[in-house]
C-alpha positions in Angstrom: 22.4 12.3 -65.1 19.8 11.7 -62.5 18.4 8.3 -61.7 14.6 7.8 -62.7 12.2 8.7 -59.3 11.4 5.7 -57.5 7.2 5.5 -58.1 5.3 5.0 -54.5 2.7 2.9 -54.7 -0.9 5.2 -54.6 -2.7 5.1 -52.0 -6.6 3.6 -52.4 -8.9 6.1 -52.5 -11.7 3.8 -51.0 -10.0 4.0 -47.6 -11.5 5.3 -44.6 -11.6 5.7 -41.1 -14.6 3.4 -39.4 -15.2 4.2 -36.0 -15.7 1.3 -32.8 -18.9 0.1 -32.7 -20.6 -1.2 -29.6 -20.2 -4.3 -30.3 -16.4 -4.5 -29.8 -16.3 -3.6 -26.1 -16.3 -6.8 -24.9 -17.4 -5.2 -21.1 -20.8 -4.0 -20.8 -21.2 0.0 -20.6 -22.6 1.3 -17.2 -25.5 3.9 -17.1 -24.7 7.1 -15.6 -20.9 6.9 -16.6 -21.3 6.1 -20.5 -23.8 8.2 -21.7 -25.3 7.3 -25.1 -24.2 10.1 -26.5 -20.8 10.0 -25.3 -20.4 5.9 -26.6 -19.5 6.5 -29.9 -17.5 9.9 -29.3 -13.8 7.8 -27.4 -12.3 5.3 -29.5 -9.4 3.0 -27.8 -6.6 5.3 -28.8 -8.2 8.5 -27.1 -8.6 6.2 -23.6 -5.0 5.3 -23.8 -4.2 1.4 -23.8 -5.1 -1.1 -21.2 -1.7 -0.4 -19.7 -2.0 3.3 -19.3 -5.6 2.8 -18.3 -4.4 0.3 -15.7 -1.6 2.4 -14.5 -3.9 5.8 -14.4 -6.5 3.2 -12.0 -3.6 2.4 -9.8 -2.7 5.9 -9.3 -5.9 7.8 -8.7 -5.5 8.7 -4.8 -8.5 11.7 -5.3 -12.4 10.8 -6.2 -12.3 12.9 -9.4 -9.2 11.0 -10.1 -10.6 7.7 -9.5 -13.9 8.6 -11.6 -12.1 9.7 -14.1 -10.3 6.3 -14.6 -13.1 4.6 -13.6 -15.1 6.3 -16.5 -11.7 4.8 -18.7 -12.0 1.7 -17.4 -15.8 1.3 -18.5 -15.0 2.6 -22.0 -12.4 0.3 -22.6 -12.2 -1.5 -25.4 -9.5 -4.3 -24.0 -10.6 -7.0 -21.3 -9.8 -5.5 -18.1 -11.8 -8.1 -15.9 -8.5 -10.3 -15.5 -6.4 -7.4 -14.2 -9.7 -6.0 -11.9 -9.7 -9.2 -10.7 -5.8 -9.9 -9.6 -6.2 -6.2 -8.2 -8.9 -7.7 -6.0 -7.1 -10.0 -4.3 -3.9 -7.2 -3.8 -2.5 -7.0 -0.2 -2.8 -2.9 -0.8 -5.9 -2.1 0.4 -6.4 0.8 -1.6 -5.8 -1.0 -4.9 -8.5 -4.4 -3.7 -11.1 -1.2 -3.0 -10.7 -0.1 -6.1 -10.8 -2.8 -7.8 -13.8 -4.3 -6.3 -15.8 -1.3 -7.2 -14.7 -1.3 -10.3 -15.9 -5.1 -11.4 -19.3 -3.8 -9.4 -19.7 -1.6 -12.3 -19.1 -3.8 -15.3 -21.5 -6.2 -13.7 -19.8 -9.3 -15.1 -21.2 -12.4 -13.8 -17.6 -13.5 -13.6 -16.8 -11.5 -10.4 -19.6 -13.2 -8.3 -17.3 -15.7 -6.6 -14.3 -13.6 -6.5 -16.4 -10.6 -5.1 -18.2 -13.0 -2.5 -14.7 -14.1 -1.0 -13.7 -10.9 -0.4 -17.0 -10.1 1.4 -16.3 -13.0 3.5 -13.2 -11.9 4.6 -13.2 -9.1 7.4 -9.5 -9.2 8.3 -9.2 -7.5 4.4 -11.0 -4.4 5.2 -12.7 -4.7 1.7 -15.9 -6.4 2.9 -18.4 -3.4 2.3 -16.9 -2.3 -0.9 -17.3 -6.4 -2.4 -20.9 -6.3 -0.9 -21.7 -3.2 -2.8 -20.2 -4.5 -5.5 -22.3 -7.5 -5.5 -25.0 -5.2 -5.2 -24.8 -3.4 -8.5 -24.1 -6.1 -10.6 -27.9 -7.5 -8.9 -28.1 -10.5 -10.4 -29.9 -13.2 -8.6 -27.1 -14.9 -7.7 -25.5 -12.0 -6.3 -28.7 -11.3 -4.1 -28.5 -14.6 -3.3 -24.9 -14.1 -2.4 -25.5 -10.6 0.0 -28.3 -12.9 1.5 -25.9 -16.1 3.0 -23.7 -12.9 4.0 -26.4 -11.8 6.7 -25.5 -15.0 8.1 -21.9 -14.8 8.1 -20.1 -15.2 11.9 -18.7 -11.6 11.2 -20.8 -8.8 12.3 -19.1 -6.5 10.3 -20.1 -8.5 7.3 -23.6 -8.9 8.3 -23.6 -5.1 8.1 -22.0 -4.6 5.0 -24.4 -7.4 3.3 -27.3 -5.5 4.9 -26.3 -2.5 3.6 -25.6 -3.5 0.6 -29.4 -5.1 0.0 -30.7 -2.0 0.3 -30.7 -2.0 -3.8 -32.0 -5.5 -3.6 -35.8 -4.6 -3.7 -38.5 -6.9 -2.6 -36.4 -10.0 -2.9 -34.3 -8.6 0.0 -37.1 -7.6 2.4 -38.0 -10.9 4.4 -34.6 -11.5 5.2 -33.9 -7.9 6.2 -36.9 -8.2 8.3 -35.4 -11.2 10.3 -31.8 -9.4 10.6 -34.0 -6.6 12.5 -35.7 -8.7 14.3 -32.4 -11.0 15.6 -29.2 -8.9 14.9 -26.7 -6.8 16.3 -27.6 -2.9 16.5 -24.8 -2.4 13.9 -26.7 -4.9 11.8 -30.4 -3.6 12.7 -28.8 0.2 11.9 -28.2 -1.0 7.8 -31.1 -3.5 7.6 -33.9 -0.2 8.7 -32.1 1.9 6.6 -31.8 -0.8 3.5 -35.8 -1.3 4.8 -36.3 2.5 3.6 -34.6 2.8 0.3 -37.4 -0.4 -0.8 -40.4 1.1 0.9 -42.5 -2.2 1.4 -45.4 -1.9 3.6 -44.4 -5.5 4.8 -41.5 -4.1 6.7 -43.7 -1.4 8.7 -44.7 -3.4 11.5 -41.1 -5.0 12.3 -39.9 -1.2 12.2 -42.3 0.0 14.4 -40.9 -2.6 17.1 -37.5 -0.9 16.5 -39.0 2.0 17.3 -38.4 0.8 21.6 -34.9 0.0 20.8 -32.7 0.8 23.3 -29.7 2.3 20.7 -30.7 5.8 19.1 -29.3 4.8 15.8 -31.6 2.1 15.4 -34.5 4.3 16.6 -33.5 7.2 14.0 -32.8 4.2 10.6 -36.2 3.0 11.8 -38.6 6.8 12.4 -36.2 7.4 8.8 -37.6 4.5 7.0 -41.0 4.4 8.1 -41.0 8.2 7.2 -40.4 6.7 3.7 -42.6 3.7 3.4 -45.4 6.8 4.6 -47.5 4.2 6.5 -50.4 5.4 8.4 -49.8 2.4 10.8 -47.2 4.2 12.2 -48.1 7.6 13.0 -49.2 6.9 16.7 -45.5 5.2 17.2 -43.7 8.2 16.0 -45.6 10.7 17.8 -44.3 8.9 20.7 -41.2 9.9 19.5 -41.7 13.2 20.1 -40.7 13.4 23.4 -37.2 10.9 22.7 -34.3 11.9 24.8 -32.0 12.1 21.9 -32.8 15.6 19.5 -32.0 14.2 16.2 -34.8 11.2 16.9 -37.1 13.6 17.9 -36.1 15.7 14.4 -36.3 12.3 12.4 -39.9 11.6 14.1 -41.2 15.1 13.0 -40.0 14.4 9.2 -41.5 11.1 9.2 -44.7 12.5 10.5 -44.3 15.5 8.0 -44.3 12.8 4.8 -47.0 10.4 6.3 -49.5 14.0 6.0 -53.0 14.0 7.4 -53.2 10.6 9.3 -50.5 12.2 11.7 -52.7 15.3 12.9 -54.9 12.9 15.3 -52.0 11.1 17.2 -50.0 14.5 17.3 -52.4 16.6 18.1 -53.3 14.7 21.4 -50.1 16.0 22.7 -51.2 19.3 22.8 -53.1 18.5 26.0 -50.4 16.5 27.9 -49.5 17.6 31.3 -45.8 18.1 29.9 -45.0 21.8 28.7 -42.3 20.5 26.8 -44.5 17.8 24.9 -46.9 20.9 24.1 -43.9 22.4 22.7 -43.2 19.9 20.3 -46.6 19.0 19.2 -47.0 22.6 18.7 -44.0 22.8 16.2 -44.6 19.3 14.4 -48.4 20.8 13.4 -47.4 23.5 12.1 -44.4 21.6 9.8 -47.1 19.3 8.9 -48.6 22.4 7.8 -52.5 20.5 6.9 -55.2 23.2 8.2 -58.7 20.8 9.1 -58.7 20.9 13.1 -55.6 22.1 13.6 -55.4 25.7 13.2 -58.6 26.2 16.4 -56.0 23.5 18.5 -53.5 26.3 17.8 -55.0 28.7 18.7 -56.5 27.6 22.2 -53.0 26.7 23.0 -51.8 30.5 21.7 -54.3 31.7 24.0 -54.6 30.1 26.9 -50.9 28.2 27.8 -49.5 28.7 30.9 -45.8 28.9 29.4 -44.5 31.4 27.1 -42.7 29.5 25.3 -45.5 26.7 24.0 -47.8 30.2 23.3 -44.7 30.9 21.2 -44.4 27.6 19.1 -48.1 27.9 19.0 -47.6 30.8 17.4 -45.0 29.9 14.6 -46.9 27.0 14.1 -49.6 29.1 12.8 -47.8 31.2 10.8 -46.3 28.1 8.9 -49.9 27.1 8.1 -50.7 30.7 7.0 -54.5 30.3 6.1 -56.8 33.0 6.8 -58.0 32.2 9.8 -54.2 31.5 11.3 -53.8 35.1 10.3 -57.1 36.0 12.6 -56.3 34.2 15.6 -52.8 35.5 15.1 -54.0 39.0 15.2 -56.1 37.8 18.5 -53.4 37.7 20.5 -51.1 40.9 19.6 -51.9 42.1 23.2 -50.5 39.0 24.5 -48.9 39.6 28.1 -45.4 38.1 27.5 -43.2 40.2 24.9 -41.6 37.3 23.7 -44.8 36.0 22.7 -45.8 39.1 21.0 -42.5 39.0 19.4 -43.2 35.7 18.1 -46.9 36.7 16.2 -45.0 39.1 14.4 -42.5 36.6 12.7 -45.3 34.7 12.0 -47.2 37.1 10.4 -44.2 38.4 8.5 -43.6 35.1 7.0 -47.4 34.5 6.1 -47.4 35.9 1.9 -51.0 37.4 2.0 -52.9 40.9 2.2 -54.2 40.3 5.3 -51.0 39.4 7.2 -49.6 42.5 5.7 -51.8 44.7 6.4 -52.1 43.9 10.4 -48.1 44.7 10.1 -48.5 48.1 8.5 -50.9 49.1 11.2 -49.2 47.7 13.8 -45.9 50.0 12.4 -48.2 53.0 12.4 -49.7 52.9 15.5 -47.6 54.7 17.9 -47.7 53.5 21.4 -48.0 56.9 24.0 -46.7 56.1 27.7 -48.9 58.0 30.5 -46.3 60.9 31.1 -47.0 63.7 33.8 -45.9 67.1 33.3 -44.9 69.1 35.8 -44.0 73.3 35.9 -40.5 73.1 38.2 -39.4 76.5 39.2 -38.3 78.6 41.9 -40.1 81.7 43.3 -37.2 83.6 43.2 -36.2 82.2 39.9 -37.2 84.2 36.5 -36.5 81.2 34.1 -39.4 79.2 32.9 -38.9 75.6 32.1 -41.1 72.7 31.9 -39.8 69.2 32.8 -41.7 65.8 31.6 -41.4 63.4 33.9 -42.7 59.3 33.0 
């Protein structure tokens, strides 16, 4: 005989699976990591637990690594501040970098102070990473945080805070102004730059001072920022930067010039005229990547034409071909019979890279016409020689 079969209880038939709502991460999402579509898609089991999170943090050595786990630690469902937060005060290095980047994304008021200590501290080697930090969570008491730091003894904290303000808007610009002013280059470098990324005209005339600083890397942060504030103020300084000793603040004038547009034609076309070949040169190139027509494409010309040196007729010439209007293609075509063949050379790049007809069409003759060298011809032959030959002698 067989005993009776045990009866399971059933199973409701109500049940169901609810998914995590919003409202049980207890650590605000970031934009750019969390996208909205992505919020409701990883539940707590498919990021792993707090400890496996954790551990995968600790481990990532690689960026995709530490995106990936920074992505996790975002998501997470369990309160990671705590654990950020005794990670930010690790003797690893590595680890406290992490970690301070981290809390800069959750943007928890509760890492302020912990964040701002380990700005203070140099010796830690986690100064800029806490500033940043500080930064993104942009709260006014973290500006006002980053703001006591430009005052710090340290000037690699100074830097770091400066730096870091850059994301700080118009709060941040009077006091970046006065770290420009009174600071260490290092300092002045982050505070033009930081100056930039807000773009307020109120910065443009402490920038143009920095312009005469004696260290190229303040020169370049400020020709960089006043190239994005777009100031007409400051054309005539950066054309005088034109003629820098150092290339890449010459390149950084020329860009800045290039965003500011037409008030930077006047100041830059004055150069055409100085006594300096090499000034000519540049003013030559900087019109043409400007690449506004009004009253300089005639300048252009005259300097195509009538330059002593070769090489300004040649920038004259590529300048001209950048612009590309019709009657760049004219003057172009003016000066095919130029005497220098590197000159010549140069109109035909130009016209090759102007997209028009016209410019075309000067090519096409130009490849058609062939060029005949005076060549004497001569009958050479013996009187006691029967052969007949005929030599052509250039």
């Amino acid at each position: 005989m067989t005993a009776p079969d045990q009866q399971l209880p059933a199973i409701p038939n109500t049940s169901k699976i609810t998914p995590p709502k919003l409202e049980d991460y207890r650590i605000p999402v970031s934009p750019g990591y969390a996208l909205p579509e992505d919020r409701y898609l990883m539940s707590a089991p498919d990021l792993g637990g707090e400890s496996a999170i954790l551990a995968e943090f600790d481990a990532a050595v690689r960026s995709d690594q530490f995106s990936l786990a920074l992505q996790k630690i975002i998501r997470c469902r369990d309160n990671v501040l705590p654990a950020l937060l005794e990670r930010l005060e690790s003797d690893e290095v590595a680890i406290s970098k992490k970690a301070a980047i981290a809390l800069g994304y959750l943007r928890s008021p509760i890492s302020i102070s912990p964040l701002l200590s380990a700005a203070k501290n140099p010796h830690r080697q986690i100064h800029w990473q806490a500033a940043a930090a500080l930064s993104w969570i942009g709260s006014t008491e973290a500006i006002s945080a980053l703001v006591k730091l430009l005052r710090h003894p340290s000037i690699q904290v100074q830097a770091a805070s400066a730096k870091a303000l850059g994301r700080a808007s118009l709060p941040a610009v009077s006091h970046l102004v006065d770290a420009l002013k009174h600071n260490d280059d290092m300092v002045k470098v982050h505070a033009a730059h930081s100056l930039g990324q807000i773009s307020s005209p109120l910065a443009v005339t402490t920038l143009i001072e920095a312009l005469e600083n004696g260290s190229k890397s303040v020169r370049f942060e400020a020709a960089w920022a006043l190239g994005q504030i777009k100031s007409p103020l400051s054309a005539n300084s950066l054309a005088g930067l034109l003629t820098d000793n150092d290339i890449s603040v010459q390149s950084q004038a020329v860009q800045a010039l290039k965003n500011i547009g037409a008030p930077s034609i006047i100041p830059v076309s004055k150069m055409l005229y100085n006594p300096s070949s090499h000034t000519r040169s540049v003013a030559a190139r900087t019109l043409g990547q400007i690449g506004i027509e009004e009253d300089v494409v005639p300048m252009l010309a005259q300097v195509l034409r009538d330059d002593e040196y070769a090489y300004v007729r040649c920038d004259a010439a590529l300048a001209l071909g950048e612009i590309a209007t019709h009657d760049a293609v004219y003057y172009l075509s003016q000066s095919l019979k130029d005497r220098d063949r590197s000159v010549r050379s140069a109109i035909l790049r130009a016209l090759a890279q102007v997209n028009s007809l016209e410019a075309q069409e000067i090519l096409q003759n130009i490849k058609n016409t062939v060029a005949i060298p005076n060549y004497s011809v001569s009958n050479l032959r013996d009187f006691g020689d029967e052969s007949d030959f005929t030599t052509i002698q250039g």
